[in-house]
MDAnalysis code that builds the backbone (N, CA, C; Angstrom):
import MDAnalysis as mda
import numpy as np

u = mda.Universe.empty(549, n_residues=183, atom_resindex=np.repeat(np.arange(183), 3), trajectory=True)
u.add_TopologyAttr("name", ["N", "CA", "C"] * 183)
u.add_TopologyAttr("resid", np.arange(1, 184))
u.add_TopologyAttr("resname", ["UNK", "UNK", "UNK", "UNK", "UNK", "UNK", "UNK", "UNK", "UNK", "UNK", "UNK", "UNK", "UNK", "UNK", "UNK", "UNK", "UNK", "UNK", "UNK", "UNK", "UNK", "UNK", "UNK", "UNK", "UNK", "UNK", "UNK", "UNK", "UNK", "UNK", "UNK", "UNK", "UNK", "UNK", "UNK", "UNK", "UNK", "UNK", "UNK", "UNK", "UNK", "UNK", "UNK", "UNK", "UNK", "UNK", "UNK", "UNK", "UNK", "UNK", "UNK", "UNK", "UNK", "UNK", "UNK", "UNK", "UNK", "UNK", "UNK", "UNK", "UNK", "UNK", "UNK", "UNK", "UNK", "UNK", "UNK", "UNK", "UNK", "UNK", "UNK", "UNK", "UNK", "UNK", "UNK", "UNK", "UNK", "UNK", "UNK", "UNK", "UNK", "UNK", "UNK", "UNK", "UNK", "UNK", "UNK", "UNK", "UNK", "UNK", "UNK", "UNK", "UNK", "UNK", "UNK", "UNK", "UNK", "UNK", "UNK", "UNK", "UNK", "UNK", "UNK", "UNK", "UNK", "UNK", "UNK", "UNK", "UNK", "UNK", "UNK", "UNK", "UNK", "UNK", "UNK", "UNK", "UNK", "UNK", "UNK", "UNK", "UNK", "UNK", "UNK", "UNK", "UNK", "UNK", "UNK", "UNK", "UNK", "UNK", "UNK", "UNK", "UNK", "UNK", "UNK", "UNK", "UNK", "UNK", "UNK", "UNK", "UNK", "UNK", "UNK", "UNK", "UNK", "UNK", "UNK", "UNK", "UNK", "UNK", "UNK", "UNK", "UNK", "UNK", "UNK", "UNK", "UNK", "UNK", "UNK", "UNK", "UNK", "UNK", "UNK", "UNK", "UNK", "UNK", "UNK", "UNK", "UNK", "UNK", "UNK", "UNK", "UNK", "UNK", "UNK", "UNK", "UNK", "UNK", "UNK", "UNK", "UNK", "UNK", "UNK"])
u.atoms.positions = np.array([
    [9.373, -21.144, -120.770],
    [8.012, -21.197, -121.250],
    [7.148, -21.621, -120.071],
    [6.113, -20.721, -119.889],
    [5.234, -21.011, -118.715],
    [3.677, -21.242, -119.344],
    [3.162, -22.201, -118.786],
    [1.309, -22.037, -118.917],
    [0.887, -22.880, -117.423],
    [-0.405, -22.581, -117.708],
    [-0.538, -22.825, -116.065],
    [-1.482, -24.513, -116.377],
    [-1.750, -24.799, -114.896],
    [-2.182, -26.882, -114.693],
    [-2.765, -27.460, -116.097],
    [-3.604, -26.427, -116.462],
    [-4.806, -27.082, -117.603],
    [-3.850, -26.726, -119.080],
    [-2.944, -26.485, -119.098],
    [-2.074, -26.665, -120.202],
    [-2.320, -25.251, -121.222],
    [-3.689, -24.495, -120.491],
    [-3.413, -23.076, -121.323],
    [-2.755, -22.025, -120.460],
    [-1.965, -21.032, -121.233],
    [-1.430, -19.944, -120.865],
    [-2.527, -19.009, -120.346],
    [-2.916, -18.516, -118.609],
    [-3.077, -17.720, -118.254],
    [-2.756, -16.193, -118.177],
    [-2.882, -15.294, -118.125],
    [-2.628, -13.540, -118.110],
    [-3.672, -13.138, -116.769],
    [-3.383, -13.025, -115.570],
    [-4.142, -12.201, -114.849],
    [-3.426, -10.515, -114.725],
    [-4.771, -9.535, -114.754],
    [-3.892, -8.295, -114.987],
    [-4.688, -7.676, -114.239],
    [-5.642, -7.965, -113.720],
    [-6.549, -7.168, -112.904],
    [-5.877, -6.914, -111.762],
    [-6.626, -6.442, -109.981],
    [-6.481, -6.025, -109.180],
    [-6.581, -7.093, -108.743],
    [-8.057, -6.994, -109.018],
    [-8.720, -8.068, -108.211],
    [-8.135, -9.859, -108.483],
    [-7.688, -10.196, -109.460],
    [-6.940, -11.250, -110.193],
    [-5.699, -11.346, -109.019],
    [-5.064, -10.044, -108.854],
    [-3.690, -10.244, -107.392],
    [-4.179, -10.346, -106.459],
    [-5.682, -9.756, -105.816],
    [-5.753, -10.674, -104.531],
    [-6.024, -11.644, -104.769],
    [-6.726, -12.062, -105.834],
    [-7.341, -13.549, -105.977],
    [-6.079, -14.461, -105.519],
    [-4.919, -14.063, -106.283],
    [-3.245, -14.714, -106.109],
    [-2.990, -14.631, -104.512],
    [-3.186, -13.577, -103.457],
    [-2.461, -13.339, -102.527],
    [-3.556, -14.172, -101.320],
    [-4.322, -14.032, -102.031],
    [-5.162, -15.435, -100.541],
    [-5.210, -16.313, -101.212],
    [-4.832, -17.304, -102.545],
    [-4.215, -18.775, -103.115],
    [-3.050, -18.923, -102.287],
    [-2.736, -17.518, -102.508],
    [-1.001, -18.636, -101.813],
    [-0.995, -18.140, -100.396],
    [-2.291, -17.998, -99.803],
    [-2.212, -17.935, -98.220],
    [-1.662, -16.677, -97.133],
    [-1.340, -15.350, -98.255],
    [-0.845, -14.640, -98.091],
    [-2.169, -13.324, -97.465],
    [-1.313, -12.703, -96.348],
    [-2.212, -12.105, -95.784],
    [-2.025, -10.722, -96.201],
    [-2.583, -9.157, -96.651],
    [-2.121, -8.315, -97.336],
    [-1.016, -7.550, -96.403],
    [-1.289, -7.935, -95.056],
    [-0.116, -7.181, -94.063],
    [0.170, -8.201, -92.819],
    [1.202, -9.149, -93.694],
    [1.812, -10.414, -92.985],
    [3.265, -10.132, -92.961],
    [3.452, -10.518, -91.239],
    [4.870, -10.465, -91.345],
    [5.738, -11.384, -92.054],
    [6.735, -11.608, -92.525],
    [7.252, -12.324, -93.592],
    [8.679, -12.615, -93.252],
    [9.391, -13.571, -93.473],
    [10.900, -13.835, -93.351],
    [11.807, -12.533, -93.769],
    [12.719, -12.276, -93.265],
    [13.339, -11.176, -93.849],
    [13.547, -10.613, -95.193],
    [13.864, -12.248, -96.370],
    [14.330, -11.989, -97.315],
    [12.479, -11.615, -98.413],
    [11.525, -11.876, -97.800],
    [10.450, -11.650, -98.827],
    [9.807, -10.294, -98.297],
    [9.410, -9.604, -99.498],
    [8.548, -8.766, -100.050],
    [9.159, -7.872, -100.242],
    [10.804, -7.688, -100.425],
    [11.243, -6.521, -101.157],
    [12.044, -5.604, -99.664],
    [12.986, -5.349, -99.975],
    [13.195, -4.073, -98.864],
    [13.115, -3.073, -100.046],
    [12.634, -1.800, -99.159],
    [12.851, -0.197, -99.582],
    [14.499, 0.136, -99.796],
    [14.628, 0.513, -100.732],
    [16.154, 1.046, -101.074],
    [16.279, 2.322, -101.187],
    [17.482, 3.057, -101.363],
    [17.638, 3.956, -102.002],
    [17.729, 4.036, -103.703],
    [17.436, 4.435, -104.164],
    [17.367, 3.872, -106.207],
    [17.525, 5.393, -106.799],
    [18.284, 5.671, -107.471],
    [18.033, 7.341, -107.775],
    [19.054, 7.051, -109.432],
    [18.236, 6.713, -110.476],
    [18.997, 6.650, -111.473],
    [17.465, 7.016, -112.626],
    [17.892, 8.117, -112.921],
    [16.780, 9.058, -113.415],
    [16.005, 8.291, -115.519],
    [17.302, 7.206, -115.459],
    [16.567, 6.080, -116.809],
    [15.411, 5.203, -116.568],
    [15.070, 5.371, -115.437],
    [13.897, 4.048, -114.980],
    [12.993, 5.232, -114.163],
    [11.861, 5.163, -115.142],
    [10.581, 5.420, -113.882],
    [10.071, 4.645, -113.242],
    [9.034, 5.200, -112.458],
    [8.311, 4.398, -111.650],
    [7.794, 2.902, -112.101],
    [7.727, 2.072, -111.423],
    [6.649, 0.981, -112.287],
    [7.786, -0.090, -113.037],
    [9.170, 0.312, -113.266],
    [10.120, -0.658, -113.942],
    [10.910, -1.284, -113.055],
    [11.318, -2.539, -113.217],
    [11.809, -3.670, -113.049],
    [12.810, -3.423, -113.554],
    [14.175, -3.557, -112.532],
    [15.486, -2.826, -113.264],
    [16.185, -4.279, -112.034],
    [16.894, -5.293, -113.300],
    [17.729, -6.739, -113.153],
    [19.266, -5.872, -112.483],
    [19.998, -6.076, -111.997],
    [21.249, -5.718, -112.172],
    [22.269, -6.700, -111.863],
    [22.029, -7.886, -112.850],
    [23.400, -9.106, -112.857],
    [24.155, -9.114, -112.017],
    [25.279, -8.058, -111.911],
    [26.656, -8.082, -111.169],
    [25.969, -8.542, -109.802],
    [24.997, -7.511, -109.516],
    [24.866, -7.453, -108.304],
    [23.511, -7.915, -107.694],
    [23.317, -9.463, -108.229],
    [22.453, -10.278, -108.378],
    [21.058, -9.652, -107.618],
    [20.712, -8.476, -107.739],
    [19.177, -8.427, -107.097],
    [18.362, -7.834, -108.185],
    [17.005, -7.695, -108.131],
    [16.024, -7.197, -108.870],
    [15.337, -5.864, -107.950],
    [15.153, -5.176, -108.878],
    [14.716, -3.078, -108.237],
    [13.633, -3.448, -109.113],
    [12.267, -3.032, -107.889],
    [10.832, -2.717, -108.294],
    [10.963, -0.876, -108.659],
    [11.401, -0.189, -109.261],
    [11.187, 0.995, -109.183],
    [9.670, 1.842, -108.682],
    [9.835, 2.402, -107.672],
    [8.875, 3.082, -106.953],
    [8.612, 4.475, -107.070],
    [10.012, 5.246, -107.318],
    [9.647, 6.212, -107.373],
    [10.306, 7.015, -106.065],
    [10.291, 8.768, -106.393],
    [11.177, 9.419, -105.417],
    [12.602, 8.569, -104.470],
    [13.238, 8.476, -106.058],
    [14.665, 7.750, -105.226],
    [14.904, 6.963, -104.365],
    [13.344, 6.116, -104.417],
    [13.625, 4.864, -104.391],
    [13.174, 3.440, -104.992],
    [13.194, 2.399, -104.522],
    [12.689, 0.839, -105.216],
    [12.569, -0.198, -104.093],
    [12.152, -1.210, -104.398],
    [12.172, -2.547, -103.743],
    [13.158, -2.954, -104.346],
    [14.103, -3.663, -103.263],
    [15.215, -4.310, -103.759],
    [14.871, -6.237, -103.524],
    [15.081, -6.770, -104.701],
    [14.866, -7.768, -103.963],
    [16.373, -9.354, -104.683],
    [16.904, -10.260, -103.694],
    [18.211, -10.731, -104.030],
    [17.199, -12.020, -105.142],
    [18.206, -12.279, -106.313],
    [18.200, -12.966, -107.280],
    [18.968, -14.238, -107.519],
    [18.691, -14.919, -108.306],
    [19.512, -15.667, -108.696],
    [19.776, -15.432, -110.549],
    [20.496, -15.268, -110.992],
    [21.028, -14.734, -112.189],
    [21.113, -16.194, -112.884],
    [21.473, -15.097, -114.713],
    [22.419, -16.364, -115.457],
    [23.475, -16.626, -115.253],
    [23.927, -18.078, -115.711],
    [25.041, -18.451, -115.149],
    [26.101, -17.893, -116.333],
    [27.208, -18.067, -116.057],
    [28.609, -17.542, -117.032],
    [28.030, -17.803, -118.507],
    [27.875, -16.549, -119.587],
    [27.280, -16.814, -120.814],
    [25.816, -16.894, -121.004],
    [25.325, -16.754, -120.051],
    [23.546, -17.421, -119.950],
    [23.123, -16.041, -119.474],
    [23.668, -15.078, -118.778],
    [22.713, -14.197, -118.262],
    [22.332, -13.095, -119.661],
    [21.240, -12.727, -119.381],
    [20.868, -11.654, -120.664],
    [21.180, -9.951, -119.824],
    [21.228, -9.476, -120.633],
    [20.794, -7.638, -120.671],
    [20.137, -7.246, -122.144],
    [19.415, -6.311, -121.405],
    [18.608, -5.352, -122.384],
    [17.605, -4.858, -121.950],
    [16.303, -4.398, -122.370],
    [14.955, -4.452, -122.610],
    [13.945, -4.821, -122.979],
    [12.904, -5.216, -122.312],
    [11.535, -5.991, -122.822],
    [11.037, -5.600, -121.960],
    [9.460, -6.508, -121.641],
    [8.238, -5.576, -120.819],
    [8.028, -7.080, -120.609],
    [6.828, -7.605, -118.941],
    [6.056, -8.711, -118.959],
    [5.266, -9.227, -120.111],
    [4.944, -10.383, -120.743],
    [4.022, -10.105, -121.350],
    [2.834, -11.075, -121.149],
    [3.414, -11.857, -119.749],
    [2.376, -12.824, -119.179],
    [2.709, -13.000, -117.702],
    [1.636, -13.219, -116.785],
    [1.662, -14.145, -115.712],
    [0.518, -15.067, -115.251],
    [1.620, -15.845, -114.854],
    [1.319, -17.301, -114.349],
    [1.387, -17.510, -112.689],
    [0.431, -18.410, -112.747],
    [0.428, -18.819, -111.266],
    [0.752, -20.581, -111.465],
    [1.859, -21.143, -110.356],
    [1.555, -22.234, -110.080],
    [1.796, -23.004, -111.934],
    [3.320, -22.235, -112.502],
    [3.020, -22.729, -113.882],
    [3.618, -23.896, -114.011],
    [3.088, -24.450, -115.092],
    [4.018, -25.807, -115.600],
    [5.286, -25.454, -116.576],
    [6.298, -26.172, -116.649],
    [7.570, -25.829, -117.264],
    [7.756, -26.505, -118.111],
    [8.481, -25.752, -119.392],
    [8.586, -26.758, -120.479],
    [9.956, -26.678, -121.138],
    [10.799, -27.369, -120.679],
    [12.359, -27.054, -120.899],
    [12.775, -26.671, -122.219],
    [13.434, -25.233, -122.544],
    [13.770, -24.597, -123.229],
    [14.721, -25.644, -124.362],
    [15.261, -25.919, -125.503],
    [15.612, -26.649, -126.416],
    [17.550, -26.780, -126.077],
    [17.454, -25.301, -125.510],
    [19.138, -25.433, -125.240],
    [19.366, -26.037, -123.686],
    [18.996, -26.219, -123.012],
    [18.542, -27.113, -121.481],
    [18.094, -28.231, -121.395],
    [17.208, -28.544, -122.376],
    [16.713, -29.647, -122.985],
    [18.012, -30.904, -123.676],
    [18.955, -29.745, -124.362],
    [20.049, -30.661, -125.018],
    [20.908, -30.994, -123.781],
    [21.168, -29.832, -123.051],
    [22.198, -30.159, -121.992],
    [22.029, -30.881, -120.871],
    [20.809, -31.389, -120.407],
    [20.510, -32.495, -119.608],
    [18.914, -32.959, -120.310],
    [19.389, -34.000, -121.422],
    [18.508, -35.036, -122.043],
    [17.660, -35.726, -121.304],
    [17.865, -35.497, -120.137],
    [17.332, -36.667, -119.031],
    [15.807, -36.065, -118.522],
    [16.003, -34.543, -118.990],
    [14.586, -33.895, -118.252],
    [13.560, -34.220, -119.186],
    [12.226, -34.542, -118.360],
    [11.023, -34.670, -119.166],
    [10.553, -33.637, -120.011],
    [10.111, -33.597, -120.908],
    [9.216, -32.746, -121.547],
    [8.366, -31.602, -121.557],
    [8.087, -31.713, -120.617],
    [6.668, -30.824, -119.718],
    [7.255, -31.544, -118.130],
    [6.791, -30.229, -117.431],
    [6.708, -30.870, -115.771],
    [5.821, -29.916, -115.325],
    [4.706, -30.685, -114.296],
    [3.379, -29.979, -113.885],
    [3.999, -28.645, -113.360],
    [2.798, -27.821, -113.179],
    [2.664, -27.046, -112.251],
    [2.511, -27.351, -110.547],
    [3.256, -27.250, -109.793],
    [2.981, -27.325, -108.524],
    [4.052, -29.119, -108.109],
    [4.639, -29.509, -109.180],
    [5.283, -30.396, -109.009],
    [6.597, -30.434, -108.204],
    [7.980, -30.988, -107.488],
    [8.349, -30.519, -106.566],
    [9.745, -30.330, -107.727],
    [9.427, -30.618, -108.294],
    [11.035, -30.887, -109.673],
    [10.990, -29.589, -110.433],
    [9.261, -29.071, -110.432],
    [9.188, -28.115, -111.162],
    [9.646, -26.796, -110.647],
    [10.992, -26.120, -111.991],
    [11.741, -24.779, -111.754],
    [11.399, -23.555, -111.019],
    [9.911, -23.626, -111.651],
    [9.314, -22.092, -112.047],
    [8.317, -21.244, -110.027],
    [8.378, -22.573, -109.358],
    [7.998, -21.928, -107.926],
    [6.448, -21.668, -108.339],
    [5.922, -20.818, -107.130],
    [4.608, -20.738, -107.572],
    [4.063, -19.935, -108.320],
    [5.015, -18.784, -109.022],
    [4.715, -18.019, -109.754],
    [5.778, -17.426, -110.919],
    [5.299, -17.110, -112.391],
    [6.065, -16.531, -113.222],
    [5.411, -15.596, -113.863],
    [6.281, -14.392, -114.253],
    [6.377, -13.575, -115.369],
    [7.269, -14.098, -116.265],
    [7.000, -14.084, -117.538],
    [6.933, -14.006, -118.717],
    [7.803, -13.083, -119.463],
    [9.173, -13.061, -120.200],
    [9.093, -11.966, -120.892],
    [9.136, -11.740, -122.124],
    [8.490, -10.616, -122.732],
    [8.455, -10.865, -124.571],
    [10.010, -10.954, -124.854],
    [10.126, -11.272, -125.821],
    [11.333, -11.846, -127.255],
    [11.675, -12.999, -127.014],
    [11.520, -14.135, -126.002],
    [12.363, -14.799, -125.761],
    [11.758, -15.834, -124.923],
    [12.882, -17.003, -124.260],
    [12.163, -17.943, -123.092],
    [12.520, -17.611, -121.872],
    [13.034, -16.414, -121.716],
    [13.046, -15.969, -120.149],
    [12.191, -15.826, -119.087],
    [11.938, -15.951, -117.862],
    [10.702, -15.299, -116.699],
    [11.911, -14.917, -115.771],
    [10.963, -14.407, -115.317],
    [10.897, -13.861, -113.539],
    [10.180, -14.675, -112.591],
    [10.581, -15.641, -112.295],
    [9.769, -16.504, -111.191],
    [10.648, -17.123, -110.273],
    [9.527, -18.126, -109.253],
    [9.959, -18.652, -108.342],
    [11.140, -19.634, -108.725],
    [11.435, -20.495, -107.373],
    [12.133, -21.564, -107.602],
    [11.854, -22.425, -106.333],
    [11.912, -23.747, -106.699],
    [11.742, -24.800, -106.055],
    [13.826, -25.139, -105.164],
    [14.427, -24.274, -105.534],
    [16.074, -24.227, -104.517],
    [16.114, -22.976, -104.825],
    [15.672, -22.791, -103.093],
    [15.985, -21.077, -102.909],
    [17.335, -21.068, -102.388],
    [18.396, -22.348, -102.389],
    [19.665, -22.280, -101.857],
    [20.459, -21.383, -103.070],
    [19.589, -21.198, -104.365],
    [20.326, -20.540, -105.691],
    [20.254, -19.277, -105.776],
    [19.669, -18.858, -104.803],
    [19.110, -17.160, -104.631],
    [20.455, -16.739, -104.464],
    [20.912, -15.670, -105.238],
    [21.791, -15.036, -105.199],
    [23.369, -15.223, -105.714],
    [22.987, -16.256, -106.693],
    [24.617, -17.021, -107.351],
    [24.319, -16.957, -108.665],
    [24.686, -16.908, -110.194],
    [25.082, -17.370, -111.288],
    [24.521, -18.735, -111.822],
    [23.167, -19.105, -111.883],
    [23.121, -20.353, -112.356],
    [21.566, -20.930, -112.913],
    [20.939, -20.039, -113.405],
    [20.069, -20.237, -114.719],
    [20.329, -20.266, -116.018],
    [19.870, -20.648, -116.782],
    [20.175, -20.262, -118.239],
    [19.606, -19.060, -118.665],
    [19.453, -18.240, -117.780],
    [19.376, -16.888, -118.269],
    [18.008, -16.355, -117.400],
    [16.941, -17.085, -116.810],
    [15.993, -16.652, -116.142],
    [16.528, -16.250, -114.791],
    [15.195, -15.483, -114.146],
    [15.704, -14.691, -113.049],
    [14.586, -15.264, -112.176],
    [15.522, -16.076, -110.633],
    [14.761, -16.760, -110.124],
    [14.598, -15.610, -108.707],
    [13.352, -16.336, -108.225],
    [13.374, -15.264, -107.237],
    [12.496, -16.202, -105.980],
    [12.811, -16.032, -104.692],
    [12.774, -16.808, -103.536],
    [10.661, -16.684, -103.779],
    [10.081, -18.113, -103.186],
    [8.207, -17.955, -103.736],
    [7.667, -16.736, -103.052],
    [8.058, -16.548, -101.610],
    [7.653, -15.475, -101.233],
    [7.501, -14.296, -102.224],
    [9.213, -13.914, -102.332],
    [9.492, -12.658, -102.995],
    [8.519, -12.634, -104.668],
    [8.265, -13.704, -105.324],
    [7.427, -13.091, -106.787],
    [6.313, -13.477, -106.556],
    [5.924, -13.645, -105.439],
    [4.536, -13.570, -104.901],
    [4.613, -11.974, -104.678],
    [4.994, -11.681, -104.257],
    [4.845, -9.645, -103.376],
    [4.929, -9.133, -105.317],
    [5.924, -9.373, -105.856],
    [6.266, -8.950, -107.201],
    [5.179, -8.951, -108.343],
    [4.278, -10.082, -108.284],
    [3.764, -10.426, -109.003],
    [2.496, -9.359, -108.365],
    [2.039, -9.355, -107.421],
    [1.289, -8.452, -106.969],
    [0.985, -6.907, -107.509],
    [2.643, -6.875, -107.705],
    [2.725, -5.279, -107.514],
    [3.033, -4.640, -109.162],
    [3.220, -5.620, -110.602],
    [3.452, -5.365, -111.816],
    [2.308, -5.983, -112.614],
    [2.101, -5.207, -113.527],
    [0.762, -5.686, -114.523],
    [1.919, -6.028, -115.937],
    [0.953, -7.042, -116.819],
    [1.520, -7.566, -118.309],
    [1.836, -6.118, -118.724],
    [2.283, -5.851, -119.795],
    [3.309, -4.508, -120.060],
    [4.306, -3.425, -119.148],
    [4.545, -4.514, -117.842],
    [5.423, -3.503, -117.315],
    [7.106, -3.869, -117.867],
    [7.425, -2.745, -117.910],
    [9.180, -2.524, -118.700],
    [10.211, -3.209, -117.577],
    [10.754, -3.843, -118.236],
    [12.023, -4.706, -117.681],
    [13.573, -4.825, -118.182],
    [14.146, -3.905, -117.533],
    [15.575, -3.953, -118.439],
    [16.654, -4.587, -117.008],
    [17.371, -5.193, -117.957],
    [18.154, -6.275, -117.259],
    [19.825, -5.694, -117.382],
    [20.715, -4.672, -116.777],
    [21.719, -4.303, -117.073],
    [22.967, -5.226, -116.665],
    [24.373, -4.826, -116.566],
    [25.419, -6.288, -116.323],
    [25.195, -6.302, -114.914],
])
């Protein structure tokens, strides 16, 4: 569950709303970047995903921006852990900048010790500087405050992604884009 500092749930969907995001977080529109952020170009040629979808692939812990003409942005993940990861389909149905976290009831039981709410922009807080949202459920697509988890088994089912990388992501998908999460 994400909402942003002032305790209401934000939706930016505009254009102009992602640059507003990409000079907040200091980002220049053609900055060179650490290797692992803003996606490499792949090869992608699997004719179930058009353009514009967000295709999870568990096993092989990365996230595909689908682009189009056989190919995607590939970008490395951190998955659910054993039992925790999901598959299926849903679409965004929010983003957040800079959200506050509110520990899910089954995370909540399994370490009692976490507070309630934890700010946005706090250093404890999960969610990095940015989340998507996805309908049915308490899943996102966001940052993380231990990018040492990028690429291992160990959310309760959300898909974390290095701040750089769902900074470029968040840029590049509007609320109703399709998200299917396969093993």
């Amino acid at each position: 569950m994400a909402e942003n500092r002032g305790g209401r749930r934000l939706r930016l969907v505009s254009y102009g709303a992602c640059l507003a995001l990409v000079s907040l977080l200091g980002l220049a529109e053609a900055t060179v970047r650490p290797a692992h952020a803003g996606g490499t170009l792949v090869h992608f040629e699997d004719p179930r995903f058009a353009p514009g979808t967000i295709v999870v692939r568990n096993g092989e812990r990365r996230l595909y921006l689908v682009v189009g003409q056989g190919r995607a942005l590939a970008y490395p993940v951190a998955v659910g852990k054993r039992g925790k990861s999901w598959t299926g389909q849903t679409y965004v149905d929010g983003k957040y900048v800079t959200p506050a976290w509110i520990p899910p009831a089954e995370v909540k039981r399994d370490i009692p010790s976490l507070p309630d709410r934890i700010p946005g922009g706090a250093p404890n807080n999960p969610m990095g500087i940015a989340a998507l949202t996805l309908s049915g459920g308490e899943f996102a697509i966001h940052g993380t405050n231990r990018p040492d988890s990028i690429g291992r088994p160990v959310s309760y089912g959300c898909i974390r992604m290095h701040n750089d990388d769902i900074a470029d992501l968040f840029q590049r998908v509007a609320v109703n884009t399709p998200v299917v999460a396969l093993p």
